[in-house]
C-alpha positions in Angstrom: 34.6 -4.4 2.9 35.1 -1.7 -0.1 32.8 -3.7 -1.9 30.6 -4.0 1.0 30.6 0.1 1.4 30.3 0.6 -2.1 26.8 -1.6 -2.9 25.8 0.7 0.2 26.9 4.0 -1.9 24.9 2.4 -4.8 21.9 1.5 -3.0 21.7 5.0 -1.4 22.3 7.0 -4.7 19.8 4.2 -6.3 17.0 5.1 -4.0 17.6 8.6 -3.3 17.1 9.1 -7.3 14.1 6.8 -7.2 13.7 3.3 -8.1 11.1 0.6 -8.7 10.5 -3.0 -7.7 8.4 -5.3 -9.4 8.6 -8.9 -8.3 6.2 -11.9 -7.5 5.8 -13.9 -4.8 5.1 -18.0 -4.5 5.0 -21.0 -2.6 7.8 -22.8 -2.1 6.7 -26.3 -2.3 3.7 -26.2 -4.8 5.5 -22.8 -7.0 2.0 -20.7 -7.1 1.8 -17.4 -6.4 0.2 -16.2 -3.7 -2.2 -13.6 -3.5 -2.6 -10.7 -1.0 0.5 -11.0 0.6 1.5 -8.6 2.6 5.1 -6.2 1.8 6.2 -4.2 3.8 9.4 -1.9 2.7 9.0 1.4 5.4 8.0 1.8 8.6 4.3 3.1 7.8 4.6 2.1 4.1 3.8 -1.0 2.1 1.8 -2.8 -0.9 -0.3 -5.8 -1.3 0.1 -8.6 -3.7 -3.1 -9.0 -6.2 -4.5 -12.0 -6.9 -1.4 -13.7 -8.9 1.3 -12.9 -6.5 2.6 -9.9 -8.0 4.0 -6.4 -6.8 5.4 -3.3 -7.7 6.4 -0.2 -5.4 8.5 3.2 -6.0 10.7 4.7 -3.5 12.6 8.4 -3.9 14.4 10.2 -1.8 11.8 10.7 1.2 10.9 7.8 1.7 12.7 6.2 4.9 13.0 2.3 3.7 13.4 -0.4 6.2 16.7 -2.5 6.1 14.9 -5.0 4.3 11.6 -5.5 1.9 9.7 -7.7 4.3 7.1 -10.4 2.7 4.1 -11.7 5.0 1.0 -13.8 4.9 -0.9 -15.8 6.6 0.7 -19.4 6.6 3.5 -18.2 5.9 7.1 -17.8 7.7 7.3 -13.6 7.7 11.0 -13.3 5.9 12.5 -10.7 4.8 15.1 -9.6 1.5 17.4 -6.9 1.2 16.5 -4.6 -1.8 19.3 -5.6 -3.9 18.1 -9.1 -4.3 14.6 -7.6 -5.5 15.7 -6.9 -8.6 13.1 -6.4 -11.5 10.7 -9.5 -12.3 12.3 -11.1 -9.2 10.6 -14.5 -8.0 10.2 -14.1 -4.1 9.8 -17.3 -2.1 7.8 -18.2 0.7 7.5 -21.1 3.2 4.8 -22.5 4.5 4.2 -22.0 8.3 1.7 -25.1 10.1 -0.7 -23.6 12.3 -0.4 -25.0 16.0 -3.1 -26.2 17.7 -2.3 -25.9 20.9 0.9 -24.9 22.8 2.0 -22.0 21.4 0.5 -19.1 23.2 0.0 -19.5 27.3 -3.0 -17.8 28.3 -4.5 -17.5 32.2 -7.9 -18.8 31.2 -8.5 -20.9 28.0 -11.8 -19.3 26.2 -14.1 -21.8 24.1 -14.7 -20.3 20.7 -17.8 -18.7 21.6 -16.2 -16.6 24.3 -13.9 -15.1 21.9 -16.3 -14.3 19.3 -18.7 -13.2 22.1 -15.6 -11.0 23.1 -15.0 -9.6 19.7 -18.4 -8.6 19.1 -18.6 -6.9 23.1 -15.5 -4.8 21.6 -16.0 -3.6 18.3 -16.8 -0.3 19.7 -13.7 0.1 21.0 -11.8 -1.4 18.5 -13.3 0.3 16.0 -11.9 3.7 14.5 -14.2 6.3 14.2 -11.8 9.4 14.4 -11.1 11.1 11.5 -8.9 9.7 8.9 -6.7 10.3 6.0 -6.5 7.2 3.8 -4.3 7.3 1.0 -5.7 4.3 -1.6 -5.7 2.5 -4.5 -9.2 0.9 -5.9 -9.3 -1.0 -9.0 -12.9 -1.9 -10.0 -13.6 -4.9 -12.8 -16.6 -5.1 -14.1 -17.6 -8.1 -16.4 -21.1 -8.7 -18.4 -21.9 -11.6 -20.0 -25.1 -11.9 -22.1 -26.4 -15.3 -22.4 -29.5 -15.4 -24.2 -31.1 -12.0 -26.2 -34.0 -13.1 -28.2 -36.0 -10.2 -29.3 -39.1 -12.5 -30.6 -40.3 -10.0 -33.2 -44.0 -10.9 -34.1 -45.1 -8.0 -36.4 -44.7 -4.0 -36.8 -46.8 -1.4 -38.6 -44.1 0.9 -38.9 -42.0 -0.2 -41.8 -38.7 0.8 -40.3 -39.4 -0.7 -37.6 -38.6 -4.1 -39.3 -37.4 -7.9 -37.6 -34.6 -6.8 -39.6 -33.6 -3.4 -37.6 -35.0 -5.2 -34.3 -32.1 -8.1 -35.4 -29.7 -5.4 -35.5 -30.9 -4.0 -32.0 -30.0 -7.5 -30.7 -26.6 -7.9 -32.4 -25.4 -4.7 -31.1 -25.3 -5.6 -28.0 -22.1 -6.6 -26.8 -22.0 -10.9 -25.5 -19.1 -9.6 -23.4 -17.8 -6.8 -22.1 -15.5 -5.4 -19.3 -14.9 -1.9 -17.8 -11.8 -1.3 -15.7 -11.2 1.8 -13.5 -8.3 2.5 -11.5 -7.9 5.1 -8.9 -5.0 6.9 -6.6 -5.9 9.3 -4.2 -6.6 10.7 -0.6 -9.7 9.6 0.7 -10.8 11.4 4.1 -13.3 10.1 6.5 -15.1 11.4 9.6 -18.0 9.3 11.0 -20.4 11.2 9.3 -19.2 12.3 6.1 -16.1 11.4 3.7 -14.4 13.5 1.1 -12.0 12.2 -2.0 -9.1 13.8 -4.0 -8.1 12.1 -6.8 -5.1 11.8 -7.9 -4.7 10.1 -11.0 -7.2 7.8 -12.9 -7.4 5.6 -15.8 -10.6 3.8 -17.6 -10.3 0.5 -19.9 -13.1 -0.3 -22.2 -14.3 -0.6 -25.7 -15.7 2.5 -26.5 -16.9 0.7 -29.5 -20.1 -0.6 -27.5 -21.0 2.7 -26.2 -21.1 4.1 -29.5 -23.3 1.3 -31.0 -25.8 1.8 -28.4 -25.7 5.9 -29.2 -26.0 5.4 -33.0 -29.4 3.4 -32.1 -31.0 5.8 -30.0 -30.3 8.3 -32.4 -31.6 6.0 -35.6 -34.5 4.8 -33.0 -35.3 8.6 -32.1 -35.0 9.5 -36.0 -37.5 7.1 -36.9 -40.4 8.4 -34.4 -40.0 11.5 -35.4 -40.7 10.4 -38.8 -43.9 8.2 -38.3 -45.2 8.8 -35.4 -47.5 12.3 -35.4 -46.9 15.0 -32.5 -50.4 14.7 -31.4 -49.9 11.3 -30.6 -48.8 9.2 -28.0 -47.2 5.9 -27.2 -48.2 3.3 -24.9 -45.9 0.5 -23.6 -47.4 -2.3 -22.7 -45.6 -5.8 -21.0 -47.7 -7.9 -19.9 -50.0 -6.2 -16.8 -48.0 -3.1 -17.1 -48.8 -0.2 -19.1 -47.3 3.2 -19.6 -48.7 6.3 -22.1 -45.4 8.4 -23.1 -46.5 11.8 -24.6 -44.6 12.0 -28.2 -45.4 15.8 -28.6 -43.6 16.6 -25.3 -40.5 14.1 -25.8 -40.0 15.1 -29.3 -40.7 18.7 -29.0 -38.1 21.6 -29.6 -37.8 22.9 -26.7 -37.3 19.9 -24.7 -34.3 19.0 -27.0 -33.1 22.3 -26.4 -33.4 21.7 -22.6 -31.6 18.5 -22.7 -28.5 19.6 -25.1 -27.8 22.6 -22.5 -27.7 19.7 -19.8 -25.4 17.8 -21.8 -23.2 20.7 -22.3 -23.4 21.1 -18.5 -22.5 17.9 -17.5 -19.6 18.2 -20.3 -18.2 21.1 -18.6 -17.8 19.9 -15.3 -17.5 16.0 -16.3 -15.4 15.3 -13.0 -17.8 15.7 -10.8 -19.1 12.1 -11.7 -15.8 10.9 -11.5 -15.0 12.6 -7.6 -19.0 11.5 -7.0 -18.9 7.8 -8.1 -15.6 6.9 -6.2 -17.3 8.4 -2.8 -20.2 6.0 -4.1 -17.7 3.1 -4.1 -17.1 4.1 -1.0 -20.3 4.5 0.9 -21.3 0.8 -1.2 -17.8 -0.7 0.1 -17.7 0.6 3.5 -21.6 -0.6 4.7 -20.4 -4.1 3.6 -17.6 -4.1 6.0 -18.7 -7.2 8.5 -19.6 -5.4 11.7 -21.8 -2.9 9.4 -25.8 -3.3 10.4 -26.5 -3.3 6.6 -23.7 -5.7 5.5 -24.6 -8.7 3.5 -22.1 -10.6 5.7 -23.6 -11.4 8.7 -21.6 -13.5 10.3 -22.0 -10.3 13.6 -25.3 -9.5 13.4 -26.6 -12.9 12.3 -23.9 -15.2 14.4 -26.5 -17.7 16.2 -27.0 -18.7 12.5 -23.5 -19.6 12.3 -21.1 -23.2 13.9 -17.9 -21.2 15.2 -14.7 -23.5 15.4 -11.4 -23.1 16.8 -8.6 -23.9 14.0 -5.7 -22.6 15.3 -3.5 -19.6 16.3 -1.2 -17.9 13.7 0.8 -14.4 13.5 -0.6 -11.2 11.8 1.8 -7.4 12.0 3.4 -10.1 14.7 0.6 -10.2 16.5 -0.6 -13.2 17.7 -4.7 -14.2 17.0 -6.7 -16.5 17.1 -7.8 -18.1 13.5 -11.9 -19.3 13.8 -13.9 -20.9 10.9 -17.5 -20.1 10.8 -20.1 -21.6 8.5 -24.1 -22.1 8.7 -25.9 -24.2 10.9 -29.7 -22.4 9.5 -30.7 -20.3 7.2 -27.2 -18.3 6.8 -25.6 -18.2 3.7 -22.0 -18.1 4.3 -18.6 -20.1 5.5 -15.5 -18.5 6.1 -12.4 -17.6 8.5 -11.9 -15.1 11.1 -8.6 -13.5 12.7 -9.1 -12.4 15.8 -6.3 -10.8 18.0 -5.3 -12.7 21.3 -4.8 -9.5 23.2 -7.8 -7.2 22.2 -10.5 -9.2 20.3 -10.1 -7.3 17.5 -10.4 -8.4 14.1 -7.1 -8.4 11.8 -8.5 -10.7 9.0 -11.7 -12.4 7.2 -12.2 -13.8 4.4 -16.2 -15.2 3.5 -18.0 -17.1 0.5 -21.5 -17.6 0.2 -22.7 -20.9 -0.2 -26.4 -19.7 -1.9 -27.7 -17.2 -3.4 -28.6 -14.6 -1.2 -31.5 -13.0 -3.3 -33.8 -14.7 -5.6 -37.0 -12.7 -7.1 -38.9 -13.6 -9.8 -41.9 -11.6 -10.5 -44.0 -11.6 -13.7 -41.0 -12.5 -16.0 -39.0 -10.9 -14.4 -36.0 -12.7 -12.3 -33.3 -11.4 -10.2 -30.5 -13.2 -8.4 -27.7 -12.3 -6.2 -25.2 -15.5 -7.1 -22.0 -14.7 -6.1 -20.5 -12.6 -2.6 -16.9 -13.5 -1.5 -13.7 -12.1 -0.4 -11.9 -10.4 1.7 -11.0 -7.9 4.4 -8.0 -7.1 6.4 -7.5 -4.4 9.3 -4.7 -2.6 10.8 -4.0 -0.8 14.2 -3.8 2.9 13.8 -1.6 5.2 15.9 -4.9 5.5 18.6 -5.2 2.0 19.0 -8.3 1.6 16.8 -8.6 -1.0 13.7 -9.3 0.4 10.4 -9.4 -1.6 7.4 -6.0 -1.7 4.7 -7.4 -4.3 2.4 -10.7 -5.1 0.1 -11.0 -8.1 -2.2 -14.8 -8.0 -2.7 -16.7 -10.0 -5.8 -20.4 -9.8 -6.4 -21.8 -11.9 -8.9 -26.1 -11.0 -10.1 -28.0 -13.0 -12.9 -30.7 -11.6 -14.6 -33.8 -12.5 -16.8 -36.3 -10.1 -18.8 -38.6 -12.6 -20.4 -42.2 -10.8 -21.0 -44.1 -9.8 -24.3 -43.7 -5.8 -25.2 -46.0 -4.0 -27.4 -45.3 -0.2 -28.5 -48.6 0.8 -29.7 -49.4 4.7 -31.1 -52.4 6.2 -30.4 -53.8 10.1 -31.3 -55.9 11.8 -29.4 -57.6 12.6 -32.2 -58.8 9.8 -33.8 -62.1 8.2 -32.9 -62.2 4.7 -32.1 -59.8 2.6 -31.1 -57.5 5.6 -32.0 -54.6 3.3 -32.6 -52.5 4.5 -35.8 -48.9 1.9 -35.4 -47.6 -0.8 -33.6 -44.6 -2.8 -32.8 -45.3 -6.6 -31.0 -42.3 -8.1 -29.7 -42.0 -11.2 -27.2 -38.3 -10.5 -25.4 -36.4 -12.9 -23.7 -33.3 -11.7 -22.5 -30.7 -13.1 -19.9 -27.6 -12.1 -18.8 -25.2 -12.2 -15.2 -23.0 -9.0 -14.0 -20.3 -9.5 -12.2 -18.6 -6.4 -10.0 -15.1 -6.7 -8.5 -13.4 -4.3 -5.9 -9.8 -4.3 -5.1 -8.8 -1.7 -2.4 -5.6 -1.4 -0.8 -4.9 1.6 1.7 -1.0 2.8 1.3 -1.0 4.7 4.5 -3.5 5.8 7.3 -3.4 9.5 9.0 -5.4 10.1 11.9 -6.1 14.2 11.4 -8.7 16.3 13.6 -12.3 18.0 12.2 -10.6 21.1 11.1 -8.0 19.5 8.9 -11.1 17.6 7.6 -13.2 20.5 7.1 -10.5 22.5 5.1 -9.6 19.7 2.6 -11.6 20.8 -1.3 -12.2 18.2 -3.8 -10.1 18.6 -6.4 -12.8 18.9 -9.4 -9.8 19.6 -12.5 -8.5 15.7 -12.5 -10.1 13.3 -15.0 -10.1 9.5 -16.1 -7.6 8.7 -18.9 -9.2 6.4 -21.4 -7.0 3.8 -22.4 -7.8 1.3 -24.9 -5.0 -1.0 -23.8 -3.6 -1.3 -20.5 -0.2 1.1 -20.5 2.5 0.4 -17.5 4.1 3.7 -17.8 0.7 5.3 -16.7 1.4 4.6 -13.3 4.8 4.5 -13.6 6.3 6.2 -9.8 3.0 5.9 -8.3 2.1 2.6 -6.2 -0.6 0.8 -7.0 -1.5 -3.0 -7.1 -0.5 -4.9 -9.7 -2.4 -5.3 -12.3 -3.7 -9.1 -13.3 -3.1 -10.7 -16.8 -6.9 -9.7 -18.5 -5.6 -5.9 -17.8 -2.6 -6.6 -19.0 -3.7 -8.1 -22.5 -6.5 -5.4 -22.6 -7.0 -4.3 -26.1 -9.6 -2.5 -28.0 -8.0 -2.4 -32.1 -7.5 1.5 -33.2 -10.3 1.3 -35.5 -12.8 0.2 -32.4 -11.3 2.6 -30.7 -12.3 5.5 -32.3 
């Protein structure tokens, strides 16, 4: 019993001063982690597991903890650990749950599966929150490039600078890969029409290296107009059928410069304005690709004749009981997937999609575009009013594209008589490369608050992103986040790229 009372003194003082947990959470029978799993460790509070099972949260003195740190996802038996066995780099296991097929819940009328889709959509309105909301969140945004194929095709150049020798440089400066992370805390408020964000605390990952290369060559590119191409001149582009006359006088003149170095100081000065403004872009792009959106690529709602519904089960989500539905195309539709959908109101808890085609393909003129890759997830949570709101965001969206036309870059002065051409620069481009854009979101806590609360919140415009050139723990170090995966981790630009 004394020791009893005092691991209960310990634990206390422990999490009154503050403590982290970091652990990672696996199958029991096949020892893989499991990803987006659910913890919950207070009564409003909790984190989600990224995409290799792993987790880290804070507590301090405010915060109200539960009696245990409670572990849930879907196939899974919900279980529960008190927080002295989470100890740091803990190995959390789960067990597998079967999903019944029939007998576990008792209802007065059994619904086919088209009812109960027919029933969800009849009740999104109803189901879904539209009252103003405080969202505290985390978003982490990957973004990977991969050039496959730059081939510049020089064929000849009457500017001597202009060389196969400089237009080989062009091409090698250009990174084959790259990758961009951004990571984001803070309050994002939402009314149904207009949203506001205070960040927090931010952090960037990326070779600055690459951006500089491709500032050194505007410069060097700019340098070398200016000293063979004559201000009463002009350049026309032309690629293929297209044509365009750029006026050299007017780009390279003083004032101009002059114009554009006191926007650059501008934008300097209040650089976190495109920080606050691209996370509420995020935002608006996230948010209309929620599934019941009219504009969402996922049309499994507005599109669902397209789609073969089947009942696969029933399983428990926030122990709530719903009904689990597979959906894939029976037409033209472009995606399979799985739907929760609670038993008592229809509304959705859970859905996760893939598409099975690309959903755009344009080729024009040498010029192709393709949307390859759309998957992931959503999950939702009741608020305090009864409505569903979404906690969750695993989205990936894969594009390939292909530039593969003739360019000429021709001078011409107004001037001369004739033809009036003086330089130019013949180049036959073939370039490919895909893009692929990954949004993790996880909302911490939810807040239902009235217009006026709305209305008096400022965004904070003093808070900027911290450049890192390798991932650094401590950054976040109090604050919860999700994990981060192992190519964040072992993110490293050398201190000589870095510069």
């Amino acid at each position: 019993m004394r020791f009893f009372i005092t691991s209960l003194i310990f634990l206390a003082v422990a999490l009154g001063y503050g403590q982290s947990f970091t652990a990672k959470v696996i199958d029991a029978k096949t020892e893989k982690p499991i990803p987006y799993a659910t913890i919950q460790y207070a009564e409003n509070s909790g984190v989600i597991t990224n995409e290799e099972g792993l987790f880290s949260f804070s507590v301090d003195a405010n915060t109200q903890t539960l009696d245990s740190l409670y572990v849930s996802s879907m196939g899974y038996e919900r279980k529960g650990y008190v927080f002295e066995q989470v100890a740091q780099d803990s190995i959390l296991v789960m067990y597998p749950k079967a999903i019944a097929l029939n007998g576990v819940y008792l209802f007065d009328k059994e619904l086919e599966v088209d009812e109960i889709v027919q029933n969800m959509v009849d009740r999104l309105p109803q189901n879904t929150n539209r009252a103003p909301v405080k969202q505290r969140y985390f978003l982490r945004q990957s973004v990977f490039g991969r050039v496959q194929k730059l081939d510049m095709g020089f064929e000849k150049s009457s500017i001597e600078e202009l060389d196969k020798e400089l237009i080989d440089s062009i091409a090698g400066a250009i990174p084959k890969y790259s990758s961009h992370y951004t990571e984001t805390l803070g309050d994002f408020y939402q009314t149904k029409n207009a949203n506001k964000v205070n960040i927090l605390k931010a952090a960037e990952l990326y070779d600055k290296k690459n951006i500089g290369s491709f500032e050194d060559l505007g410069k060097r590119m700019e340098t070398m107009f200016k000293q063979n191409v004559k201000p009463d001149s002009y350049l026309k582009i032309k690629s293929g059928l297209f044509s365009q006359k750029i006026q050299v006088d007017s780009i390279l003149s003083d004032i101009e410069v002059e114009e554009a170095q006191a926007v650059e100081k501008e934008l300097q000065r209040d650089s976190i304005s495109g920080l606050v403004d691209s996370q509420k872009f995020i935002f608006d792009e996230l948010l209309q690709e929620v599934f019941y959106e009219e504009d969402s690529k996922l049309n499994v709602v507005s599109k669902r004749r397209k789609y073969d519904f089947k009942l696969a089960g029933y399983a428990d989500i926030e122990d709530e009981g719903v009904y689990v539905i597979d959906f894939e195309p029976k037409r033209s539709a472009a995606f399979k997937g799985r739907i929760f959908i609670n038993i008592t109101d229809f509304g959705v808890m859970r859905i996760d999609f893939e598409n099975l085609k690309n959903l755009k393909n344009f080729r024009l003129l040498g010029i192709f575009y393709r949307e390859t890759l759309y998957k992931g997830s959503m999950h939702f949570t009741k608020l305090s009013n009864g409505k569903y709101d979404l906690k969750f965001a695993d989205f990936n969206f894969g594009r390939w594209f292909r530039f593969d036309r003739p360019l000429d870059v021709i001078e011409k002065n107004k001037h001369v008589k004739g033809r009036r051409k003086q330089n130019e620069l013949r180049l036959n481009i073939d370039f490919r490369m895909t893009n692929t854009n990954k949004w993790e979101l996880v909302i911490f806590d939810s807040e239902l608050i009235d217009q006026n609360q709305f209305d008096a919140v400022e965004e904070d415009t003093t808070k900027k992103s911290t450049y890192m050139a390798q991932y650094n723990p401590e950054f976040w170090q109090g604050y919860n986040i999700m994990e981060p995966n192992q190519a964040i981790r072992e993110f490293t630009v050398s201190e000589e790229e870095s510069k």
